[in-house]
KEKE-3310 file (N, C-alpha, C; in steps of 0.2 Angstrom, whole numbers, plus 5000, padded with zeros to 4 digits):
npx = (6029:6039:6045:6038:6038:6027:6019:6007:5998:5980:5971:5977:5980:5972:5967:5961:5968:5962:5963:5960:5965:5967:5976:5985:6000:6009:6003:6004:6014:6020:6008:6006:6017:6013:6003:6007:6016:6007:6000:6010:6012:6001:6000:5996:5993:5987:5991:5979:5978:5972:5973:5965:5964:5973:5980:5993:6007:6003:6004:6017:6023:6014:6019:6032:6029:6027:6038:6040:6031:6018:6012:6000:5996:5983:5977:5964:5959:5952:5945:5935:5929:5926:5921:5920:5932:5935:5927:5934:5946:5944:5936:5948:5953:5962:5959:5950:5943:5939:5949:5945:5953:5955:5964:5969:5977:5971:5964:5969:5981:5984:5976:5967:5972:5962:5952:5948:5949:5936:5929:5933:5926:5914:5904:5906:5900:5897:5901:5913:5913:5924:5922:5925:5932:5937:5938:5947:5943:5934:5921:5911:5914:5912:5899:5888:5892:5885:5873:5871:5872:5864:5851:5853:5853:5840:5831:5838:5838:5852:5859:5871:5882:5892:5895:5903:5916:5931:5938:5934:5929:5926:5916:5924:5915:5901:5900:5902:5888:5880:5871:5879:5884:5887:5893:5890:5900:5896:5886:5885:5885:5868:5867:5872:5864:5853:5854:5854:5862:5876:5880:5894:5898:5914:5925:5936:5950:5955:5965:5972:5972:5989:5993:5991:5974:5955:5944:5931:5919:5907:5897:5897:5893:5881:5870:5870:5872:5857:5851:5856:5854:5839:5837:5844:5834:5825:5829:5829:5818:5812:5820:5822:5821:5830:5824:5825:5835:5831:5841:5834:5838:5849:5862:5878)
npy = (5968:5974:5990:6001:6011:6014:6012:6016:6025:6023:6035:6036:6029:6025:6014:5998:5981:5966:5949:5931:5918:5900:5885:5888:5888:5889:5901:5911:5921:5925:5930:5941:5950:5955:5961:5971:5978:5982:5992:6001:6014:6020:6027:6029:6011:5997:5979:5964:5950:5935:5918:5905:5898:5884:5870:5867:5875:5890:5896:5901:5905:5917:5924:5925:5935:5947:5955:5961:5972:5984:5973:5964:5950:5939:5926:5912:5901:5890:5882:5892:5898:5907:5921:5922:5923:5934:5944:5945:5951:5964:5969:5972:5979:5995:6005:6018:6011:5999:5985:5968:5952:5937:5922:5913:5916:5921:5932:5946:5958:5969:5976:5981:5997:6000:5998:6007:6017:6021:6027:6040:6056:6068:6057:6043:6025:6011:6000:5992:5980:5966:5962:5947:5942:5932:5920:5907:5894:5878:5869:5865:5872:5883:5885:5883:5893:5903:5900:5901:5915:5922:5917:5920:5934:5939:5937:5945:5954:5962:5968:5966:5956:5947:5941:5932:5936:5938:5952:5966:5982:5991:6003:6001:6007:6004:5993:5986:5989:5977:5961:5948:5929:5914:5914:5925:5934:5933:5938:5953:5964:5962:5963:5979:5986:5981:5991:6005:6008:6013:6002:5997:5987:5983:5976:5964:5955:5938:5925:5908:5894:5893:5885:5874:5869:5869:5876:5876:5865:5862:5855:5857:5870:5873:5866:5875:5887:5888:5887:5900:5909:5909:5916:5929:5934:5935:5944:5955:5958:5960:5973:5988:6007:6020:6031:6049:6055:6068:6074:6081:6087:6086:6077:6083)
npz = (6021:6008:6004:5993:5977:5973:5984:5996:6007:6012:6010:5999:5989:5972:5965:5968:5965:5964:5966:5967:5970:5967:5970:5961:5956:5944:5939:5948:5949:5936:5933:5942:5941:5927:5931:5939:5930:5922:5929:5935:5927:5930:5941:5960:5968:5973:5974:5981:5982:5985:5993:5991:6001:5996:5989:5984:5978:5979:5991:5995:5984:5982:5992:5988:5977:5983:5983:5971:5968:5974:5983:5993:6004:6008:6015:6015:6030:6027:6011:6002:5989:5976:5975:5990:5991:5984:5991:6002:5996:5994:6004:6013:6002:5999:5992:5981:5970:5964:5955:5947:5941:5935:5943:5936:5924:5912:5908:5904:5910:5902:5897:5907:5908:5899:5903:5914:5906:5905:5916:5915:5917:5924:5928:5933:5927:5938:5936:5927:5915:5907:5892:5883:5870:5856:5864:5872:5874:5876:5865:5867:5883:5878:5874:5882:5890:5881:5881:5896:5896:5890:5894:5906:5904:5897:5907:5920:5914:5915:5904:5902:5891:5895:5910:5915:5914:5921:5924:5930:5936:5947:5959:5975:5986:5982:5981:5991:5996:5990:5991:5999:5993:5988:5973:5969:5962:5948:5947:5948:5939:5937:5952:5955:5947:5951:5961:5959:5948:5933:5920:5913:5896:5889:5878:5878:5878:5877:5885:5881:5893:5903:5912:5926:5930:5925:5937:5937:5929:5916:5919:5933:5937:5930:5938:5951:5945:5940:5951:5960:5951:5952:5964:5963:5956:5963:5973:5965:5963:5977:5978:5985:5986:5996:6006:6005:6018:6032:6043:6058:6070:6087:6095:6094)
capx = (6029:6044:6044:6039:6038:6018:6015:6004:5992:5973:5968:5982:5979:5964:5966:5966:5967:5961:5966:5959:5971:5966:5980:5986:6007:6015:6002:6007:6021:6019:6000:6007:6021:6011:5998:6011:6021:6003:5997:6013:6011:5993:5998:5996:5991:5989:5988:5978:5979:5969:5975:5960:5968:5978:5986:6000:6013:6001:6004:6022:6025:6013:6024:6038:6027:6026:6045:6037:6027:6014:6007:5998:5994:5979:5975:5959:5960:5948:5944:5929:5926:5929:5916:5922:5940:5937:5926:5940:5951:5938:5934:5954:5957:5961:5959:5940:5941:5944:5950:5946:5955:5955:5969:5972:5979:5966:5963:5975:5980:5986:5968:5965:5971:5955:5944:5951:5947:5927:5929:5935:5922:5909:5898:5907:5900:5900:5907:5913:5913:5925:5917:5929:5933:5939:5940:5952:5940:5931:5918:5907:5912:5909:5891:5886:5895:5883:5865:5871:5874:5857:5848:5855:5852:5833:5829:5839:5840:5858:5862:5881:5884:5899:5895:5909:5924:5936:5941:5930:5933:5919:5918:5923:5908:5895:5901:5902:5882:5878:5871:5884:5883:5892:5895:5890:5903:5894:5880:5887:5880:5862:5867:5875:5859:5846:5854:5852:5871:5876:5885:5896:5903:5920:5929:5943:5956:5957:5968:5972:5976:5995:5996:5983:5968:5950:5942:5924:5916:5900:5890:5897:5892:5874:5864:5872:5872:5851:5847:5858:5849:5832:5839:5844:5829:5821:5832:5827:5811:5812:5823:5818:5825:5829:5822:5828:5834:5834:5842:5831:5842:5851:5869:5882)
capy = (5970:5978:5998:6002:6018:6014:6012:6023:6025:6022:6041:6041:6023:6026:6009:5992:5976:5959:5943:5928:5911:5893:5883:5892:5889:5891:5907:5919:5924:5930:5935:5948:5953:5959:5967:5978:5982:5987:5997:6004:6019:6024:6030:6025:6005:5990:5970:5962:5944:5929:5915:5902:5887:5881:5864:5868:5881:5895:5901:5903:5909:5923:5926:5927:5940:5952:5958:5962:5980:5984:5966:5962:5943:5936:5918:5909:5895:5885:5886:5898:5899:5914:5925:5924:5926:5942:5948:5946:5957:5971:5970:5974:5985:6003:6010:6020:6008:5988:5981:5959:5947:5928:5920:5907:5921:5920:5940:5948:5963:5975:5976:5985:6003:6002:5999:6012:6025:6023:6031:6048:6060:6066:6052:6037:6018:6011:5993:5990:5973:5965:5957:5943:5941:5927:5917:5903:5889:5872:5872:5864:5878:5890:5884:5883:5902:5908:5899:5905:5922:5922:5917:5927:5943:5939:5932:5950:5960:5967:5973:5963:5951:5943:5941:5929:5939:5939:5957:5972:5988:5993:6007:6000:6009:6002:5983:5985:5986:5973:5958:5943:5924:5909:5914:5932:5937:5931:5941:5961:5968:5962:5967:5985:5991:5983:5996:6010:6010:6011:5995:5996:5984:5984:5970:5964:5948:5932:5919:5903:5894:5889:5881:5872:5867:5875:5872:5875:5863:5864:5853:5857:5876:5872:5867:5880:5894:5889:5890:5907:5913:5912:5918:5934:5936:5936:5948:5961:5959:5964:5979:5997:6012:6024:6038:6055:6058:6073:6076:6086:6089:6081:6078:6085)
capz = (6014:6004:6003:5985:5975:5972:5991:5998:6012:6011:6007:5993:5984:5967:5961:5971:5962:5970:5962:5970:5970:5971:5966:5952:5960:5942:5936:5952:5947:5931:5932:5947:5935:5923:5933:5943:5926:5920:5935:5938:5924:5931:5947:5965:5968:5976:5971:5984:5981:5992:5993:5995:6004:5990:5993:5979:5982:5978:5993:5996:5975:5984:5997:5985:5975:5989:5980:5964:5970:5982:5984:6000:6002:6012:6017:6019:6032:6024:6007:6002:5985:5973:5977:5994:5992:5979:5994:6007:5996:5994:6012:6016:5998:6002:5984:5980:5963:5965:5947:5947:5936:5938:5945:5929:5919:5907:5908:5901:5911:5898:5896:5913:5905:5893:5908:5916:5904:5905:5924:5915:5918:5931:5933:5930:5930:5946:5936:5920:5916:5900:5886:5882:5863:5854:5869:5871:5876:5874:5859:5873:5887:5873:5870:5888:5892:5877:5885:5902:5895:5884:5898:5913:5902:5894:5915:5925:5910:5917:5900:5901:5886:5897:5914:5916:5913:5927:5924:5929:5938:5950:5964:5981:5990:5979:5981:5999:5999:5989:5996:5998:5992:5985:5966:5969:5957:5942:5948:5948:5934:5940:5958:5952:5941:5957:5967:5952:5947:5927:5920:5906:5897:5885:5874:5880:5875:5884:5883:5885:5901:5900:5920:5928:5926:5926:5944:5936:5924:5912:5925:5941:5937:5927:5943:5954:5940:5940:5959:5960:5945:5956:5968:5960:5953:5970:5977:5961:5967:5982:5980:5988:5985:6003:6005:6008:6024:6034:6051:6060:6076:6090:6098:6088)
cpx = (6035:6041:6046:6037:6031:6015:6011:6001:5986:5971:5971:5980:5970:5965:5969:5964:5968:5959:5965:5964:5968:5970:5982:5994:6012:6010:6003:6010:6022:6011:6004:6013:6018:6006:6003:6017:6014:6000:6004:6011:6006:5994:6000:5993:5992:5990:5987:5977:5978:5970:5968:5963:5969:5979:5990:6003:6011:6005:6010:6025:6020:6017:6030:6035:6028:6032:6044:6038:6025:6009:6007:5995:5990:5977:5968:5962:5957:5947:5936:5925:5929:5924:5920:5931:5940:5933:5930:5945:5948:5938:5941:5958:5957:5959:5951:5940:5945:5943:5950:5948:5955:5963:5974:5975:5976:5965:5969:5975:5982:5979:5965:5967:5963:5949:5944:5949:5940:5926:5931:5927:5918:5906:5899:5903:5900:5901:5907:5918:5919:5920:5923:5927:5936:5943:5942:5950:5936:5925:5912:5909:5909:5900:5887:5886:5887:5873:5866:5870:5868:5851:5848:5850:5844:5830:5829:5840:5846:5861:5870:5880:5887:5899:5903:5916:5927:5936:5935:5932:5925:5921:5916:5915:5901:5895:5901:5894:5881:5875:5878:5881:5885:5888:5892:5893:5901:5887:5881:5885:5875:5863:5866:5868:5853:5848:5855:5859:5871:5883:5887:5902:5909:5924:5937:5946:5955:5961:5968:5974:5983:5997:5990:5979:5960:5946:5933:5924:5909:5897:5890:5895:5886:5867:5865:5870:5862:5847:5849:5854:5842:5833:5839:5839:5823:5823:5830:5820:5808:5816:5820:5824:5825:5827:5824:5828:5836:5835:5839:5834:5846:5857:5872:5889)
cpy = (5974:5984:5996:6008:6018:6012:6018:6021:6026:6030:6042:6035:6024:6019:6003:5986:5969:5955:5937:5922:5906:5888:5883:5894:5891:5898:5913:5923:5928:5931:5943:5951:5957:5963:5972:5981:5985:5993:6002:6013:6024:6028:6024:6021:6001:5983:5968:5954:5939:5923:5909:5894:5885:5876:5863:5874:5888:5901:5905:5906:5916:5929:5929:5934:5947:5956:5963:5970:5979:5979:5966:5955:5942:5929:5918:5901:5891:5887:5887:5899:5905:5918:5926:5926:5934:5945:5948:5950:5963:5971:5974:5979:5992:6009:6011:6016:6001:5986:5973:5957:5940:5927:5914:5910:5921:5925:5943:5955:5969:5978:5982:5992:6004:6003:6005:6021:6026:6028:6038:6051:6061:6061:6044:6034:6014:6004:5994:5983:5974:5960:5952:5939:5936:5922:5909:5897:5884:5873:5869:5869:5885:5892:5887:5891:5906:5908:5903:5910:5925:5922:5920:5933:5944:5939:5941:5955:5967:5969:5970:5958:5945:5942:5938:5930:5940:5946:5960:5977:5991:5998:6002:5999:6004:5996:5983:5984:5980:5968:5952:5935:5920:5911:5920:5937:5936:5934:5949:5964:5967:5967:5975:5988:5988:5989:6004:6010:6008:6006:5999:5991:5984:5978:5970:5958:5944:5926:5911:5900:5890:5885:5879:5869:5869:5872:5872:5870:5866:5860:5855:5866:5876:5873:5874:5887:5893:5893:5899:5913:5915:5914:5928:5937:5937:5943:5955:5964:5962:5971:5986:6001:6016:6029:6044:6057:6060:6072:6082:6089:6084:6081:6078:6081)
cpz = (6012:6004:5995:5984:5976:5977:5993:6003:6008:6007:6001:5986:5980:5966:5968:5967:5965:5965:5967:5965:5972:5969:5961:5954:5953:5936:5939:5949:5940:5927:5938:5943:5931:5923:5938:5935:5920:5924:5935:5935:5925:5937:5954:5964:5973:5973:5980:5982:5987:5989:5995:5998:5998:5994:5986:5985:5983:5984:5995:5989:5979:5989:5995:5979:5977:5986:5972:5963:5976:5981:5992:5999:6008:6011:6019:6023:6031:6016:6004:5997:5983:5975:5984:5996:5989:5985:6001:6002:5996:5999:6015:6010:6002:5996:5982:5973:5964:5956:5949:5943:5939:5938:5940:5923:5913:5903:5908:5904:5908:5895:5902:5912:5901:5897:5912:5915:5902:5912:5922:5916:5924:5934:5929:5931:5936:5944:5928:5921:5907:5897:5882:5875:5861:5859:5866:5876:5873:5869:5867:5880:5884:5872:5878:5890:5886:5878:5891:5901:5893:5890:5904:5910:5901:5904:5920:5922:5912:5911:5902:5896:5892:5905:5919:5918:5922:5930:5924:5933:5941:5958:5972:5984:5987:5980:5988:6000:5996:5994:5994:5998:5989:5978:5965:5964:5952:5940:5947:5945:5936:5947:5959:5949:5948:5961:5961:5948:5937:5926:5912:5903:5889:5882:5879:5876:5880:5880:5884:5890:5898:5908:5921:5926:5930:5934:5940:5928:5920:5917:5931:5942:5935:5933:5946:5952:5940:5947:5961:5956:5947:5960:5970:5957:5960:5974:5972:5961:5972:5984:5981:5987:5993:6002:6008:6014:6027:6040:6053:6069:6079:6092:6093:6088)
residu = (UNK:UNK:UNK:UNK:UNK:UNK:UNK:UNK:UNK:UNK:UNK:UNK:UNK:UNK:UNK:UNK:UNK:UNK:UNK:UNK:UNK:UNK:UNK:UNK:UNK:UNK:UNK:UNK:UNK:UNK:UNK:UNK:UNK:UNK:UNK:UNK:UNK:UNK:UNK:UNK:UNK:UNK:UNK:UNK:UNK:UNK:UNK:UNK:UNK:UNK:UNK:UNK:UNK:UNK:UNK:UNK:UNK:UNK:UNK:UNK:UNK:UNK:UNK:UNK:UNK:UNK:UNK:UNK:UNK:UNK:UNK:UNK:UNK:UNK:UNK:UNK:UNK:UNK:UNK:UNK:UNK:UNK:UNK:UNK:UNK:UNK:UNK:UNK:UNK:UNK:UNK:UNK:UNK:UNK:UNK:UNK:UNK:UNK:UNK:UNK:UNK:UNK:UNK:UNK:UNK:UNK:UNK:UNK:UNK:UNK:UNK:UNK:UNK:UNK:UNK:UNK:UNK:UNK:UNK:UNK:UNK:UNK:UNK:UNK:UNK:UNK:UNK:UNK:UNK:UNK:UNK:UNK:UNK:UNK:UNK:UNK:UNK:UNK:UNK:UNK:UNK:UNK:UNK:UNK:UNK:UNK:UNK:UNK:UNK:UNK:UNK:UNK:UNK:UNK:UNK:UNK:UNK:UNK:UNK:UNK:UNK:UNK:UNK:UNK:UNK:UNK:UNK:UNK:UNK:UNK:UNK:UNK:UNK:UNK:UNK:UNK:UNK:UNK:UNK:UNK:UNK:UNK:UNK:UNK:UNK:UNK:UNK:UNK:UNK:UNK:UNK:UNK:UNK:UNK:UNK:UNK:UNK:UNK:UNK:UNK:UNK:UNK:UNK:UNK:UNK:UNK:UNK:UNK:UNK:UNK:UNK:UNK:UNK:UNK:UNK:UNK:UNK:UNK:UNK:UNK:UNK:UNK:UNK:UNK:UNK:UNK:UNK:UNK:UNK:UNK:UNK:UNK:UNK:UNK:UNK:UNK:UNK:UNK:UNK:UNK:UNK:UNK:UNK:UNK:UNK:UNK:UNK:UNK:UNK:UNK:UNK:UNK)
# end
């Protein structure tokens, strides 16, 4: 990787942003453009960026990003799904706060200051999700996005309107315990409040797609978004809290 002003070591980097890619060759480039000409003003950063087996160019436009800032690019050798791409760049961020956005430039990163400024105080959030406003979508993905939505929240009561948004800002540590499992990220909020954590969620802007094309459908997400659903709802069932525990002696 290139030496950039906004490079840092692990102890110095607040912010890492991971951006999973799945064939998305002509949105790299200027999605990582304008999340390093947003990030730059805040401080120390990263862009982590996974590459999920692409068979376009994705992964070589990442290659060529790497010039940008302080981008790190990872590869899956198989492809994995998002869920598991976005937890391969958490696994390898180095920043106490991972900002996600989708790969289809959808999420508008001028948008990441405003998530940004819910963390001020002592006892931030440990995710703040967007709430995507006047979305730039199918009047059938819209209807679907709004049962899903209706019924997730009535079902896990996470208290999120938007589970969907791409764009959210949550603490490292707390996504590390989670549990993990295909479509995982459309679960966080649920996740985040099983384990006591406060959610918040904030309006943002979404665009249209101008490259590409969308990898999820309304049916190939319906069944899946079902069984996930019971899933999740099994797992809030079962959750325990630890109990205080003292050290009462032993090798030092």
């Amino acid at each position: 990787m290139t030496d950039h002003p906004s490079a840092a070591p692990r102890a110095q980097i607040r912010y890492s942003v991971v951006v999973p890619f799945y064939n998305e060759e002509d949105n790299v480039l200027p999605l990582l453009s304008e999340i390093v000409a947003a990030m730059t003003p805040l401080g120390t950063y990263e862009v982590v960026a996974v590459d999920d087996c692409s068979r376009d160019a994705t992964r070589a436009r990442l290659r060529d990003a790497t010039t940008l800032g302080p981008v790190r690019v990872l590869a899956h050798a198989v492809n994995r799904g998002q869920s598991a791409a976005i937890c391969t760049g958490i696994d390898a961020a180095r920043g106490e706060w991972v900002v996600t956005l989708d790969g289809d430039g959808q999420n508008d990163p001028a948008d990441i200051p405003r998530l940004l400024r819910e963390l001020d105080g002592p006892a931030p959030p440990l995710l703040v999700c967007g709430h995507r406003q006047k979305r730039r979508d199918s009047g059938l993905r819209l209807l679907s996005s709004r049962v899903a939505n209706g019924v997730r929240a009535r079902l896990l009561g996470d208290a999120t309107p938007d589970t969907g948004c791409g764009l959210k800002i949550m603490q490292r540590a707390a996504f590390l315990k989670l549990p993990r499992f295909d479509h995982m990220h459309r679960f966080l909020p649920a996740l985040m409040r099983r384990d006591g954590g406060r959610i918040l969620s904030v309006p943002v802007s979404h665009r249209a797609r101008v490259h590409g094309v969308s990898k999820y459908g309304v049916w190939n997400r319906l069944w899946v978004g079902i069984v996930d659903l019971v899933g999740v709802m099994w797992l809030k069932r079962r959750a325990f809290r630890a109990s205080t525990v003292e050290e009462l002696g032993g090798e030092r």
